[in-house]
C-alpha positions as CSV (number, residue, x, y, z in Angstrom):
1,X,25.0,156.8,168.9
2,X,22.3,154.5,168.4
3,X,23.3,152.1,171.3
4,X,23.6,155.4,173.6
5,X,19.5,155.7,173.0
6,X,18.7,152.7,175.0
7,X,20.1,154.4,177.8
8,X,18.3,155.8,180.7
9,X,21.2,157.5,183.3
10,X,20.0,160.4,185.1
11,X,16.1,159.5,184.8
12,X,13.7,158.6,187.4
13,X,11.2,155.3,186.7
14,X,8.3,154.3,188.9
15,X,7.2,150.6,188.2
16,X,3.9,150.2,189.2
17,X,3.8,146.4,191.0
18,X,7.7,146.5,190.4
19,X,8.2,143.9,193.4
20,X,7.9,140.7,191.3
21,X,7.8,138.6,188.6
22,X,7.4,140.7,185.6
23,X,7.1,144.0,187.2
24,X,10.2,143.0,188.9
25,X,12.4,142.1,186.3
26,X,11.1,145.6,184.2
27,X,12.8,147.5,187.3
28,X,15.7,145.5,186.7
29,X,16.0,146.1,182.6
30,X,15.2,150.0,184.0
31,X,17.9,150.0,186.5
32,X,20.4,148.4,184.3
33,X,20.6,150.5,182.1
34,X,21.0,153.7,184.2
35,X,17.6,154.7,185.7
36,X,16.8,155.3,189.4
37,X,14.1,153.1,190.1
38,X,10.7,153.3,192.4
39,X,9.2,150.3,193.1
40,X,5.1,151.0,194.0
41,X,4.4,148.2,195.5
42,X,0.9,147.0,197.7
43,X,2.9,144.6,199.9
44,X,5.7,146.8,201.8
45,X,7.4,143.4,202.5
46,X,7.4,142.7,198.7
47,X,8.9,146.1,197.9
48,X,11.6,146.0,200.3
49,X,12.5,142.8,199.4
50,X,12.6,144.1,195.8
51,X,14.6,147.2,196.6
52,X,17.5,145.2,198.2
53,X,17.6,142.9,195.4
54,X,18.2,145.7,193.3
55,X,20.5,147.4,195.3
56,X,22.7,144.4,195.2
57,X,22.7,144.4,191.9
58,X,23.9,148.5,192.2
59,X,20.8,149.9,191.1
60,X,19.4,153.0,192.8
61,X,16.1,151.9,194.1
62,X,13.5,153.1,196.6
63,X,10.5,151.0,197.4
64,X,7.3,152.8,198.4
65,X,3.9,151.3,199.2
66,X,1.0,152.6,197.9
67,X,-3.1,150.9,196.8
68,X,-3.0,152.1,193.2
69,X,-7.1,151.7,193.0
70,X,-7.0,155.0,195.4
71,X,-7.0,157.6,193.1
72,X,-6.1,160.5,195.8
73,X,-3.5,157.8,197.4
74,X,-1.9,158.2,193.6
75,X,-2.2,161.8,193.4
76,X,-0.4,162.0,196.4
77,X,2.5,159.5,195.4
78,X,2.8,161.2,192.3
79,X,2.7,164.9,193.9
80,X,5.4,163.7,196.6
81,X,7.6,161.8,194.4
82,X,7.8,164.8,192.0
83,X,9.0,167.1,194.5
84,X,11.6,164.8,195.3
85,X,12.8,164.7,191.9
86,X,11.3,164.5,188.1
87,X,9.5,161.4,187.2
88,X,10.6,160.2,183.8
89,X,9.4,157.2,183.4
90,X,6.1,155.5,184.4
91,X,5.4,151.8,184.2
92,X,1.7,150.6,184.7
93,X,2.6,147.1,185.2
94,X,0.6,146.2,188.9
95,X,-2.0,143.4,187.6
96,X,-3.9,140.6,188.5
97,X,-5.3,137.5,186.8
98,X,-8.0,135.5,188.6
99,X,-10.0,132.4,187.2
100,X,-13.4,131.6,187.2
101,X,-16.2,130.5,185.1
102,X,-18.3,133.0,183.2
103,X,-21.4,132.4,185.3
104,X,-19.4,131.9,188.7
105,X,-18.0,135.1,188.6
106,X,-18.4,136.7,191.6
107,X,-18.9,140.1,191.4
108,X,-16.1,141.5,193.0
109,X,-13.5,140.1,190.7
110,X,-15.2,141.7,187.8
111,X,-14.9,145.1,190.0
112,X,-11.7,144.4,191.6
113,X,-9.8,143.4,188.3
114,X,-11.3,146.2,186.7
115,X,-9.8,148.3,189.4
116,X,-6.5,146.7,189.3
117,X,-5.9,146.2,185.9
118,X,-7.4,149.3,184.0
119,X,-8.6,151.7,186.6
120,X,-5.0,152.2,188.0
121,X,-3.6,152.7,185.0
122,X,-5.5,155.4,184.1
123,X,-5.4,156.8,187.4
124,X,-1.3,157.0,187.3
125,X,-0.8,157.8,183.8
126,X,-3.1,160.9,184.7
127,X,-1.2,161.8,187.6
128,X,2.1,161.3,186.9
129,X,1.2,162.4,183.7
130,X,0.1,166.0,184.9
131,X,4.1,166.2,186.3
132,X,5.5,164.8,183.0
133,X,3.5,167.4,180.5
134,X,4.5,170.3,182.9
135,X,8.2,169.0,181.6
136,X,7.4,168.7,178.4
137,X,9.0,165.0,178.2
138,X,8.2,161.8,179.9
139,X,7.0,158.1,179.1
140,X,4.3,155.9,179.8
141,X,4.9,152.4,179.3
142,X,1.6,150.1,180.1
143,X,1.0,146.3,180.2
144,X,-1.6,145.0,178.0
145,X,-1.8,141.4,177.5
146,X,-2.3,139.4,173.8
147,X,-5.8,139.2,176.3
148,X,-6.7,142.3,174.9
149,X,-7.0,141.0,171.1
150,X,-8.2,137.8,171.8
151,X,-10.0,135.2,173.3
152,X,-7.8,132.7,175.1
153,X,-8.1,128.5,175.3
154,X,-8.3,126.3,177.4
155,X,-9.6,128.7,179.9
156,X,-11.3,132.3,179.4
157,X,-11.1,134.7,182.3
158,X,-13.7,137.4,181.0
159,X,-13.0,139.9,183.3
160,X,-8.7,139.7,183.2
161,X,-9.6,139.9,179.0
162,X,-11.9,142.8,179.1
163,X,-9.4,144.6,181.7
164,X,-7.1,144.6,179.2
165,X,-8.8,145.3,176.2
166,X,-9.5,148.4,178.2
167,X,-5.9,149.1,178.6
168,X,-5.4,148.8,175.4
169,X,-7.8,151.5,174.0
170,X,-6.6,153.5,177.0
171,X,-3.4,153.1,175.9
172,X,-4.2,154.6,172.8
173,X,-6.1,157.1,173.8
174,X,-4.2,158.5,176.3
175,X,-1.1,158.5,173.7
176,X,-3.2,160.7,171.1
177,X,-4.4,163.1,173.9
178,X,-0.7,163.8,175.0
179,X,1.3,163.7,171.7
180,X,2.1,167.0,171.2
181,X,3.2,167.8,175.0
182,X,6.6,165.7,174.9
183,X,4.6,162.7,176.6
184,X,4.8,159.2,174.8
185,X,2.2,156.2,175.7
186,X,2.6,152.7,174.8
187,X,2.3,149.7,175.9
188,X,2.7,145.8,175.3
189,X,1.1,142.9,174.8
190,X,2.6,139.8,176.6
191,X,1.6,136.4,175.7
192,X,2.3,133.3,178.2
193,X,5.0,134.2,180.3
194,X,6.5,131.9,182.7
195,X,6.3,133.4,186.1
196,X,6.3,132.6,189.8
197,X,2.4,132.1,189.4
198,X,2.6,130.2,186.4
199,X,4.9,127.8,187.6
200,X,2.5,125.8,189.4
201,X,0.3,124.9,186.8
202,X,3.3,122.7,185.4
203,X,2.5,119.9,188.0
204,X,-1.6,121.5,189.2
205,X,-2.7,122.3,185.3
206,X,-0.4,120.5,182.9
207,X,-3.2,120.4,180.3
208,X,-3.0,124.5,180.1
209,X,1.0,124.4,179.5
210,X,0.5,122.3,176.7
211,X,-2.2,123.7,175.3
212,X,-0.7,127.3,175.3
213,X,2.5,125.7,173.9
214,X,1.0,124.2,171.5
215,X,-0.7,127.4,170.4
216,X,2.2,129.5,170.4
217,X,4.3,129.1,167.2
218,X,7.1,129.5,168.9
219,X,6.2,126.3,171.2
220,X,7.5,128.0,174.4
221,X,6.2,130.2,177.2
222,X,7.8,133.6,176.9
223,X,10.7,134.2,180.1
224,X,10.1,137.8,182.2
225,X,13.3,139.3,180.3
226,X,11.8,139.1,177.1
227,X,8.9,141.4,178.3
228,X,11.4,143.8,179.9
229,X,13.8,144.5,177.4
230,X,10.8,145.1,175.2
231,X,9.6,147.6,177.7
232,X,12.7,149.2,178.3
233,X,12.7,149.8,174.6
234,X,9.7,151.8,174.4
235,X,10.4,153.9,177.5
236,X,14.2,155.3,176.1
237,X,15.0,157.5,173.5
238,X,15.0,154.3,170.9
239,X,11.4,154.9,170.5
240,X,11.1,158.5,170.4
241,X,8.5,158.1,167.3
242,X,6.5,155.4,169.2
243,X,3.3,156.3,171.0
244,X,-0.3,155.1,170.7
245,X,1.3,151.5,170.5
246,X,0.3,148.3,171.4
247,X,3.4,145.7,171.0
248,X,2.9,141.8,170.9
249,X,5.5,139.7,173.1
250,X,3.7,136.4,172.3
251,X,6.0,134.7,170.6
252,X,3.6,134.4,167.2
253,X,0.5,133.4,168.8
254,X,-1.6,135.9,167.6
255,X,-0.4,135.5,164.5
256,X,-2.0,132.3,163.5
């Protein structure tokens, strides 16, 4: 019984920036355990890629390419993949993360990370949202960061932070605004999380690793699973009583 609400055969997920890294490994968790997966991707070579890896694993996926910053490009997406079939299961995981000092920000990454990180989000959880409530059932599943509750060391991207603080309060939001339709909003709050990106910085930044090891009570960056079972938690039926939350993946570090 209990193990049976974990699954998710016969739904429909799209993972928003599903082609990689964490995103990727969430459409993996997703597929996995039953769901047909759509991978909304910006790079069509990074979603293809994505949607054979996936297939060889004997997971239904489908890549599609689509700008989530366009609001009407997400209307559309959502509109056309709904006629298709019911979308269940909505990930808001596209992100990025760029660096810069506090007076050398330019002022297109404020806007673009803005756009990226907390304007699309809203934008799809609308959309798709619209589809779910119609339904009366669906989930909403978006990726904060531990970002969003604190300030990070050695370095302190302001504009990656405050984009997801935003998603955070949207998150909540959002959740109370739908929780009577059927519709459930959460999201979680990675810490460090070793990724293709992060990998790097072992040899470019070695100061930052051990800094944020060093921070983390756990003494390790987190691995992309870790984040996706988690996710794949609050999208099934196991969290059927879960919306309006924010859950920390950071292995203890903003615990101290």
């Amino acid at each position: 019984m209990y193990l049976d609400k974990f699954g998710l055969k016969g739904r429909r997920a799209v993972v928003t920036g599903g082609g990689r890294g964490i995103g990727l490994e969430i459409s993996k968790a997703l597929g996995e355990a039953g769901a047909s997966v759509v991978i909304a991707e910006l790079d069509p070579d990074t979603g293809i890629t994505a949607e054979e890896t996936l297939k060889s694993l004997g997971i239904d996926a489908t890549a599609c390419q689509i700008d989530v910053t366009q609001p009407n490009a997400v209307a559309e997406l959502a509109r056309q993949l709904n006629d298709e079939s019911a979308v269940d299961i909505l990930i808001n995981n596209a992100g990025i993360a760029l660096v810069t000092d506090f007076f050398d920000t330019p002022d297109d990454v404020w806007t673009r990370t803005m756009q990226v990180n907390s304007d699309a989000a809203f934008w799809c959880g609308r959309e798709f949202g619209r589809h779910m409530v119609k339904r009366g059932a669906g989930s909403i599943v978006n990726i904060g960061s531990m970002c969003g509750y604190i300030v990070t060391k050695p370095h302190n991207p302001i504009p990656y932070m405050a984009s997801k603080g935003a998603i955070h309060m949207t998150t909540k939001a959002m959740a109370c605004a739908l929780a009577k339709t059927g519709v459930r909003v959460n999201a979680v709050a990675p810490g460090y999380v070793e990724t293709e990106m992060v990998r790097p910085l072992y040899d470019s930044n070695p100061d930052w690793i051990a800094c944020w090891k060093e921070m983390t009570p756990m003494g390790r960056l987190a691995q992309t699973h870790e984040i996706a079972s988690t996710v794949l938690f609050l999208a099934s039926d196991a969290a059927s009583y879960c919306t309006g939350t924010i859950l920390s993946v950071d292995g203890g570090y903003t615990s101290w």
